[in-house]
NURO-950760 format. One line per 4 residues: their letters; for each residue x, y negated, z negated of N, C-alpha, C, O, CB. Coordinates in nm, 2 decimals. Glycine has a CB too. Layout:
# residues N
a> X,Y,Z,X,Y,Z,X,Y,Z,X,Y,Z,X,Y,Z ~ ...
***
This chain:
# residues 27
xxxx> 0.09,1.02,0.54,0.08,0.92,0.44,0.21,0.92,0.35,0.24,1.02,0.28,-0.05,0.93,0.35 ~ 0.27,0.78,0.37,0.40,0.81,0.24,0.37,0.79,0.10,0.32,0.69,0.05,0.52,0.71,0.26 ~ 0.41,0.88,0.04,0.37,0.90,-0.12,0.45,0.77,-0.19,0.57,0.77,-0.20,0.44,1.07,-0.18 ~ 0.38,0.66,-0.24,0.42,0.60,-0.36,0.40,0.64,-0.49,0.30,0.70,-0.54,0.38,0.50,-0.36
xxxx> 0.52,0.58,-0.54,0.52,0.60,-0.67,0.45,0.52,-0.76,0.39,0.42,-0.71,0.63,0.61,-0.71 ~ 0.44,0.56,-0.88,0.37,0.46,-0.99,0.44,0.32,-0.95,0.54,0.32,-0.88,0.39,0.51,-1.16 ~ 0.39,0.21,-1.00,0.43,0.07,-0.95,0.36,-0.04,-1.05,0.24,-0.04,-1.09,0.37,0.06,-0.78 ~ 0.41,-0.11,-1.06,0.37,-0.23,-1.17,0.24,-0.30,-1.14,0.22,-0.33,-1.03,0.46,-0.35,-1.17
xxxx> 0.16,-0.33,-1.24,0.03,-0.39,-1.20,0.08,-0.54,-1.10,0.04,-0.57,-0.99,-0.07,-0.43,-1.38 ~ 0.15,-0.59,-1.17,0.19,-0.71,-1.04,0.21,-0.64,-0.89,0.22,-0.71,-0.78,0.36,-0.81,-1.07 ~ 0.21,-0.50,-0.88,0.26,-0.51,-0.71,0.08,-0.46,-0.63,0.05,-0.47,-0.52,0.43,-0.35,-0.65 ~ 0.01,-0.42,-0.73,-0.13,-0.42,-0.70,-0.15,-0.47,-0.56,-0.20,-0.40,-0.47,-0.20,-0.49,-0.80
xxxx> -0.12,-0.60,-0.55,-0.22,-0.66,-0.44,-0.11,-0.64,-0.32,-0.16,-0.62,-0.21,-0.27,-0.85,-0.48 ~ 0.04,-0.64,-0.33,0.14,-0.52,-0.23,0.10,-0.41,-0.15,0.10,-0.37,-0.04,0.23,-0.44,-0.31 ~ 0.04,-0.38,-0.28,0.00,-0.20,-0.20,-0.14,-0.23,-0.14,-0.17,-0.19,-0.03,-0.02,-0.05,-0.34 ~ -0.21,-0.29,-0.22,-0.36,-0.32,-0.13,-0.33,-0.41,0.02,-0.43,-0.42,0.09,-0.48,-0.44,-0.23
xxxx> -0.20,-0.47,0.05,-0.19,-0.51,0.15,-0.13,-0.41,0.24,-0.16,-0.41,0.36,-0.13,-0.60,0.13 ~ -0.05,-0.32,0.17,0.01,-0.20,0.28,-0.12,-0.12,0.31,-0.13,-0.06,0.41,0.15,-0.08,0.21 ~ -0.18,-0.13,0.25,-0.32,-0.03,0.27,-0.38,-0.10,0.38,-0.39,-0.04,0.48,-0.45,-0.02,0.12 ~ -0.41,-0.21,0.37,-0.46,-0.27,0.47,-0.44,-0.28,0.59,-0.53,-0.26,0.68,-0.45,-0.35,0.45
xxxx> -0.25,-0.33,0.62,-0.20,-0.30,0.73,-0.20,-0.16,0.83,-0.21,-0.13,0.95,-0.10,-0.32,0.70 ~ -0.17,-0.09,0.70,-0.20,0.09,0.77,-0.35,0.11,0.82,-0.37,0.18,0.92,-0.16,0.24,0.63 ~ -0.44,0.07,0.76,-0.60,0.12,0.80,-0.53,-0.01,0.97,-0.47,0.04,1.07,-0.83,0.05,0.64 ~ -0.53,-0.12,0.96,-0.50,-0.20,1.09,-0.44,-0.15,1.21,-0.47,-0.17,1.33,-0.43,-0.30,1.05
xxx> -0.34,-0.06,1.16,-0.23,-0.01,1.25,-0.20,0.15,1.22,-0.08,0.18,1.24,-0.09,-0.10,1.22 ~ -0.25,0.20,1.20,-0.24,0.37,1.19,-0.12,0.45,1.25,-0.11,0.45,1.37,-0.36,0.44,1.28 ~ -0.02,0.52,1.16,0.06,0.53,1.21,0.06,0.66,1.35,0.16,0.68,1.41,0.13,0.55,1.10
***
């Protein structure tokens, strides 16, 4: 899992999308 850093409430729905993609596509 790559470690992100803290990140702006606007990129919220970013990261809930990379989350997404990764459960979709597992590295």
């Amino acid at each position: 899992m790559i470690y992100l850093p803290p990140y702006p409430p606007e990129l919220n729905s970013i990261k809930r999308l990379w989350l997404y993609i990764k459960q979709k596509h597992p590295a």
